[in-house]
PAPALUM-795258 format. One record per residue (C-alpha): residue in three letters; x, y, z. Coordinates in steps of 0.2 Angstrom, whole numbers, plus 2048, in hexadecimal, padded with zeros to 3 digits. Example, Ala and Ser with C-alpha at 12.3 -4.5 7.8 and 13.67 -1.06 7.14 Angstrom:
ala, 83E, 7EA, 827
ser, 844, 7FB, 824
This chain:
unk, 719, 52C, 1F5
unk, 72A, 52F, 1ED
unk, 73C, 52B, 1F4
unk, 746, 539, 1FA
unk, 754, 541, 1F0
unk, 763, 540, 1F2
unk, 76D, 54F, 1F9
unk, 771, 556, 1E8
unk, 764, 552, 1E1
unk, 75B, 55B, 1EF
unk, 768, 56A, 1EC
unk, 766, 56D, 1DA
unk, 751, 56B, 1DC
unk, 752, 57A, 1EA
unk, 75D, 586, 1E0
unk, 751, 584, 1D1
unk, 742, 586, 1DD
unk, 74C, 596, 1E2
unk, 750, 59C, 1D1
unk, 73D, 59A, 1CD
unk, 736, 5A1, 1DD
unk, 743, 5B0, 1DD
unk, 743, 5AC, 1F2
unk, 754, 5A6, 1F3
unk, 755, 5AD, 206
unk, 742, 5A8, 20A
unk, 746, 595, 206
unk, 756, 593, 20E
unk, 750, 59D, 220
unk, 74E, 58D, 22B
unk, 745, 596, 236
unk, 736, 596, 228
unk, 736, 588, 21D
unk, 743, 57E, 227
unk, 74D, 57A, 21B
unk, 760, 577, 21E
unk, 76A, 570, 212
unk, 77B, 571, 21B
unk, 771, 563, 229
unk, 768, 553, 226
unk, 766, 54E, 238
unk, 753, 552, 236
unk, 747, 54C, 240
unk, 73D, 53D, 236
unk, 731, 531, 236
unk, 72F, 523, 22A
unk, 71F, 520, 220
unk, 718, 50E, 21F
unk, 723, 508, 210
unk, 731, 510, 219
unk, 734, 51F, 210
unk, 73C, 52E, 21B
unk, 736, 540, 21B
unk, 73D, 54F, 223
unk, 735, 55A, 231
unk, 732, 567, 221
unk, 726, 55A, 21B
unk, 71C, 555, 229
unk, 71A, 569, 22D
unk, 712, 56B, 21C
unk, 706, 55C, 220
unk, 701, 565, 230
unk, 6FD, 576, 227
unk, 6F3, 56D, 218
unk, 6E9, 561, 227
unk, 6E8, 573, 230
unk, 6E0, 57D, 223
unk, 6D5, 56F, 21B
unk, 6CC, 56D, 22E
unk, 6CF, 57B, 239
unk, 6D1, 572, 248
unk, 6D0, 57B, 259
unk, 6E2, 579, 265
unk, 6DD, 56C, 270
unk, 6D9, 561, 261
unk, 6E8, 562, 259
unk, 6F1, 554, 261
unk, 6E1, 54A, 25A
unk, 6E1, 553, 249
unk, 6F4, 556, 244
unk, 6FA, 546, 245
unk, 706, 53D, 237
unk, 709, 52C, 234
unk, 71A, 525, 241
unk, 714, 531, 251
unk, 709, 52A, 260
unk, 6FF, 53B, 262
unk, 700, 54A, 256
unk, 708, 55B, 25B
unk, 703, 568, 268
unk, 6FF, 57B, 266
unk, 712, 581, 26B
unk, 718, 576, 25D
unk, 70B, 57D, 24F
unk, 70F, 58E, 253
unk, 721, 58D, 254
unk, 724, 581, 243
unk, 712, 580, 23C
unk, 70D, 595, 23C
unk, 71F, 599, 233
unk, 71C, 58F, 229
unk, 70B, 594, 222
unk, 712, 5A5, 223
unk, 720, 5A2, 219
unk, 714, 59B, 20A
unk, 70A, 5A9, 20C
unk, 715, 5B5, 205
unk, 71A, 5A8, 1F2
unk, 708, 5A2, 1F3
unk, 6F6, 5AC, 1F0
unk, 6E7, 5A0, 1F5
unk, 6DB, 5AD, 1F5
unk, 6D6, 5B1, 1E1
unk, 6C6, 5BA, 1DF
unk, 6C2, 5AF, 1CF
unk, 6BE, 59F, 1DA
unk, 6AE, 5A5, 1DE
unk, 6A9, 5A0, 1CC
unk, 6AD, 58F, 1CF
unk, 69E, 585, 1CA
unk, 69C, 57B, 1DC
unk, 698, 58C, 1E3
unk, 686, 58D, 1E6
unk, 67A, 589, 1F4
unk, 668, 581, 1F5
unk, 661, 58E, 1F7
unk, 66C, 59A, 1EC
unk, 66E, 58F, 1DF
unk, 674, 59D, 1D1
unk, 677, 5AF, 1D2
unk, 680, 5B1, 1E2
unk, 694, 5AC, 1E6
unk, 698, 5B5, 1F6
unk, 695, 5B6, 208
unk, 69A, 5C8, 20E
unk, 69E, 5CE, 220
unk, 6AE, 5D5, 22B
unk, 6B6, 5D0, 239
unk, 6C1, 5DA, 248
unk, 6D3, 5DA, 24C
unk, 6D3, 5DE, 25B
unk, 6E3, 5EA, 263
unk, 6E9, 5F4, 270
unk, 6DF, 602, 277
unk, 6EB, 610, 26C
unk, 6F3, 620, 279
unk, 6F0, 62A, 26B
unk, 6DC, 633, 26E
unk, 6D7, 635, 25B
unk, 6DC, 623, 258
unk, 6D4, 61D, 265
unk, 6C3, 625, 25E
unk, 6C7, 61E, 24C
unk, 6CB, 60C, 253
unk, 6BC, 60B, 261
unk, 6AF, 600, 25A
unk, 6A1, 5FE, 265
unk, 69A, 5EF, 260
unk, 6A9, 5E5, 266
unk, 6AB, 5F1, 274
unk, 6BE, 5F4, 26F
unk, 6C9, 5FA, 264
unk, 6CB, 5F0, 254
unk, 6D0, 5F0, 242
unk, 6C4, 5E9, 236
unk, 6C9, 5D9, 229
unk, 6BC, 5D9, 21A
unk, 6B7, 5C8, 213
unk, 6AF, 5BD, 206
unk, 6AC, 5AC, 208
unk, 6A3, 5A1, 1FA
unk, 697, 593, 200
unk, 6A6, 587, 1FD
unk, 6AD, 58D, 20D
unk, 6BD, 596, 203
unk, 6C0, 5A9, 204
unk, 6C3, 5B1, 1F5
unk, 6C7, 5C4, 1FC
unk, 6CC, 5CC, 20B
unk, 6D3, 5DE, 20D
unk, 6DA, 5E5, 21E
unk, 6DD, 5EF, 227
unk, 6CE, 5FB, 228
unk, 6CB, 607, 239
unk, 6BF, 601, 246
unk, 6B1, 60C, 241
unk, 6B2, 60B, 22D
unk, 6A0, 607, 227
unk, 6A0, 5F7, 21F
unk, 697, 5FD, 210
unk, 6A3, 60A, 20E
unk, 6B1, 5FE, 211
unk, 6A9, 5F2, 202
unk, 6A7, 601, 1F5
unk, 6BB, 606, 1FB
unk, 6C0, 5F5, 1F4
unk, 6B6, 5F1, 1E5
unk, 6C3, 5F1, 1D9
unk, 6CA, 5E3, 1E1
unk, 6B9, 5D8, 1E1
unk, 6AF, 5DD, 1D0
unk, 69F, 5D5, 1CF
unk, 698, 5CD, 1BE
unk, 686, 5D6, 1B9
unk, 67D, 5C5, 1C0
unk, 686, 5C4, 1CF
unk, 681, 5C5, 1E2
unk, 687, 5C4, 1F3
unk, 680, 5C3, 203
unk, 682, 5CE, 214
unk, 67A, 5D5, 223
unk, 670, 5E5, 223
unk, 67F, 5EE, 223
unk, 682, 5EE, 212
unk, 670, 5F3, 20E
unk, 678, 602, 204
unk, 683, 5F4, 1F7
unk, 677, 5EE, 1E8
unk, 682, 5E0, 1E5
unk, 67E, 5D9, 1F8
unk, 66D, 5CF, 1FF
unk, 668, 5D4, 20E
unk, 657, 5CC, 210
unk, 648, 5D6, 213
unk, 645, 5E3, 222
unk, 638, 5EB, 228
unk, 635, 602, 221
unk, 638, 610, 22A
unk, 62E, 614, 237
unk, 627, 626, 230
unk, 621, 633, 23D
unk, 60F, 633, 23E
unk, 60C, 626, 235
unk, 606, 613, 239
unk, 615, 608, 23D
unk, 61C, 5FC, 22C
unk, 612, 5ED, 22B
unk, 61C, 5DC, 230
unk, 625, 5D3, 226
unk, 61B, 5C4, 21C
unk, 61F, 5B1, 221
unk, 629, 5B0, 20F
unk, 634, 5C0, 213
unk, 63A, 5B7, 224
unk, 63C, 5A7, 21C
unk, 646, 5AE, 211
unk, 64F, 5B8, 21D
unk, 655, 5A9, 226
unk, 65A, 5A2, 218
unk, 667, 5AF, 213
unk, 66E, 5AF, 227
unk, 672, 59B, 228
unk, 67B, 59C, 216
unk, 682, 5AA, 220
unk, 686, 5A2, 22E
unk, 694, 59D, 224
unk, 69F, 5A9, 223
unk, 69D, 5AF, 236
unk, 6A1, 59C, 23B
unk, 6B4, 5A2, 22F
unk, 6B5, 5B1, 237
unk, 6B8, 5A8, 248
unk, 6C7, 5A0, 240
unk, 6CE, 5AE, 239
């Protein structure tokens, strides 16, 4: 752990930070990075070897425990906790200091690059080569709109209310590498996948995984389903032991993603 700088040393740091960053008026907005250099009376707490840190500090260690274990709100007095408390923080405290906060690095920092998928970590058992991605979408859920032909647009059955749709893609790492929103309720997620593949091109040997909705997308595995039943013709034989092995394969890798969605 390094010792704190002094207040010009601290100064000059933050105005080359600003120069770099070209968000002069996002660093010195207290109210999202909690920076205030015309104050020192922050609250702080003192490491073992006795160093000090600011309030700014200890927010940033919240986010990074945060993002790295997703815990649920009555578990964060259990889960965020730093080093000089009794008990860590509650849910009015991370969304008044810790939400900001993440919000304010969204908008100097992208986390979601496309590329990652590649990374060499990024297989399963029982996908050991050839597929990267777990594909699916989840709701946004809003107000029932006044307006009749967005109402129509919006309404989405299968969650019973109207919703804007979030696109996803998850590699078996657990890290998404591609989201697009917002998409109306009733987009088809096929369609929604072919309206954004320039912004996820997929290498010749590459795969991804979904449900039957996107039967229509060569690049996604869906596993095996039964044939169309024909009119007068004998119903489509069952599928073979193999074909619902592997079908259960592909939904627990899947399980994945869905068990992400819930978080975002």
């Amino acid at each position: 752990m390094s010792r704190p700088l002094s207040p010009s040393a601290e100064e000059a740091l933050l105005e080359q930070v600003e120069e770099t960053t070209d968000h002069r008026s996002l660093l010195n907005t207290r109210q999202q990075l909690y920076l205030d250099l015309g104050q020192k009376n922050f609250d702080s707490f003192r490491c073992r070897r006795g160093r000090v840190y600011s309030n700014t500090i200890i927010h940033f260690f919240y986010l990074y425990t945060y993002i790295h274990m997703y815990p649920l709100e009555p578990q964060f007095p259990n889960i965020l906790q730093a080093r000089g408390f009794k008990r860590g923080i509650g849910k009015t405290t991370f969304r008044t200091k810790v939400v900001p906060l993440a919000f304010a690095l969204a908008r100097i920092m992208n986390e979601v690059k496309w590329e990652d998928r590649l990374d060499p970590y990024n297989h399963h058992p029982f996908f050991p080569v050839g597929v990267t991605t777990v594909w699916d979408t989840a709701p946004i859920y809003v107000a029932t709109p006044s307006d009749s032909r967005i109402n129509r647009l919006l309404y989405q059955p299968k969650y019973k209310n109207c919703v804007f749709k979030l696109q996803i893609a998850v590699t078996f790492l657990l890290q998404i590498v591609h989201f697009s929103a917002l998409h109306i309720g009733t987009a088809h997620d096929g369609k929604i996948f072919d309206a954004t593949a320039a912004e996820h091109p997929f290498e010749e040997w590459e795969y991804g995984l979904g449900d039957k909705i996107y039967q229509t997308q060569e690049r996604i595995l869906i596993g095996h389903r039964k044939g169309p039943h024909q009119k007068n013709q004998p119903p489509p034989p069952p599928l073979t032991p193999a074909q619902l092995a592997d079908n259960e394969d592909i939904d627990f890798v899947r399980s994945r993603v869905a068990r992400l969605r819930v978080r975002v």
